[in-house]
VOMAR-481399 format. One record per residue: residue in one letter; x, y, z of N, C-alpha, C in turn. Coordinates in steps of 0.02 Angstrom, whole numbers, plus 50000, padded with zeros to 5 digits. Each point is the difference from the previous one (the first is absolute). Example, Ala and Ser with C-alpha at 12.3 -4.5 7.8 and 13.67 -1.06 7.14 Angstrom:
A506604971650390499555005950000500455006050000/S499825005349964500425005950003499615005550037/
end
This chain:
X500424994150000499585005950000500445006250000/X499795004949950500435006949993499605003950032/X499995005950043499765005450028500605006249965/X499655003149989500575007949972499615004750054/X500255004450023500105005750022500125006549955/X500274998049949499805007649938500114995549929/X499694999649973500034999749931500715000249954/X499864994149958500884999149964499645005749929/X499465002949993499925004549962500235007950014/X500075000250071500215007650024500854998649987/X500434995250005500484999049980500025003249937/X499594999449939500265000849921499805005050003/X499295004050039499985005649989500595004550034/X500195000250036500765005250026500474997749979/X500214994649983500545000549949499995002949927/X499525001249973500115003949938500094995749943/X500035002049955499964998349924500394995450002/X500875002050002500364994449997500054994650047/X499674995750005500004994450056500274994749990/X500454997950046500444993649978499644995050058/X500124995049988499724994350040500424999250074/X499494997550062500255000050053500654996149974/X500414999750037500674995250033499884998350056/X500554995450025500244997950084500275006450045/X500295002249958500085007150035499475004150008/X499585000849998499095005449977499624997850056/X500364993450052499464996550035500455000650051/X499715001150055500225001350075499604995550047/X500305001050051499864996050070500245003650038/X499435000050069499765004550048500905002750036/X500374995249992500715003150015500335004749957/X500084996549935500255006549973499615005950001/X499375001650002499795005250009499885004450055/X500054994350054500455004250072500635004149975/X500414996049979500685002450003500005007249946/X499565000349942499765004349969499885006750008/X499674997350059499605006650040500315001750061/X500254998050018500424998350078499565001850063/X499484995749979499524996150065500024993250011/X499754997150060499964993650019499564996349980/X500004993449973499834996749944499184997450023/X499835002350082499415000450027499475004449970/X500475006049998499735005249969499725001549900/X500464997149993499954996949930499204995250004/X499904995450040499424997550004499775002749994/X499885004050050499425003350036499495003849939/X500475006049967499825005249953499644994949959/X500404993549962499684994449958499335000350014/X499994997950067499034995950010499805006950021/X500365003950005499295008149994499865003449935/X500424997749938500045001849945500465005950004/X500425000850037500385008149988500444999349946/X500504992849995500074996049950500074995849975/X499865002249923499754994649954500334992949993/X499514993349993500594994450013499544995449962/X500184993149975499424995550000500444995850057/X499154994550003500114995850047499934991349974/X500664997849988499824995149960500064990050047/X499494998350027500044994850035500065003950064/X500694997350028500265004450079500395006149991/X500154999549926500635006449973499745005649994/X500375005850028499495005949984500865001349962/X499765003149940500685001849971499625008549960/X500455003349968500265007850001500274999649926/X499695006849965500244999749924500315007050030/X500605000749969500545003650013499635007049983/X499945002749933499775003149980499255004750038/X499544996650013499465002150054500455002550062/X500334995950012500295005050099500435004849977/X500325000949936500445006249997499345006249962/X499524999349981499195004849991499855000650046/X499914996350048499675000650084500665006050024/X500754999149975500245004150044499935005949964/X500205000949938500165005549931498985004550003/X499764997050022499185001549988499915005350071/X500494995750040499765006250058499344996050056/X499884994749970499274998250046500304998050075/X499534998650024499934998750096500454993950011/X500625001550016500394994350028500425004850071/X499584995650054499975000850060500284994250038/
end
């Protein structure tokens, strides 16, 4: 079972015209995006299941498209 949390369509829409296909690199886990942000990887949850940010949730994996958390930061929205 897949659950998303934002849409792999808001992905193509903010990336723009030229869109290249995810990679292994494009896909994160709740650590590297601690280390990203330089919060604790609790915290990284947390924002996840409140939607602050964007993630899918795939089985037990909640994993992170690179691109969405650097818009969440470049966008300016609520990361508290």
């Amino acid at each position: 079972m897949v659950t998303t949390t934002a849409p792999l369509d808001d992905y193509h829409r903010h990336a723009g015209a030229a869109l290249a296909p995810l990679t292994a690199a494009d896909i994160l886990c709740a650590g590297e995006v601690a280390e990203l942000l330089h919060v604790p990887v609790s915290t990284v949850h947390d924002w996840a299941r409140r939607g602050v940010l964007p993630s899918r949730k795939i089985g037990r994996r909640r994993l992170y498209i690179r691109q969405q958390i650097e818009a969440v930061l470049l966008g300016g929205d609520e990361l508290r």
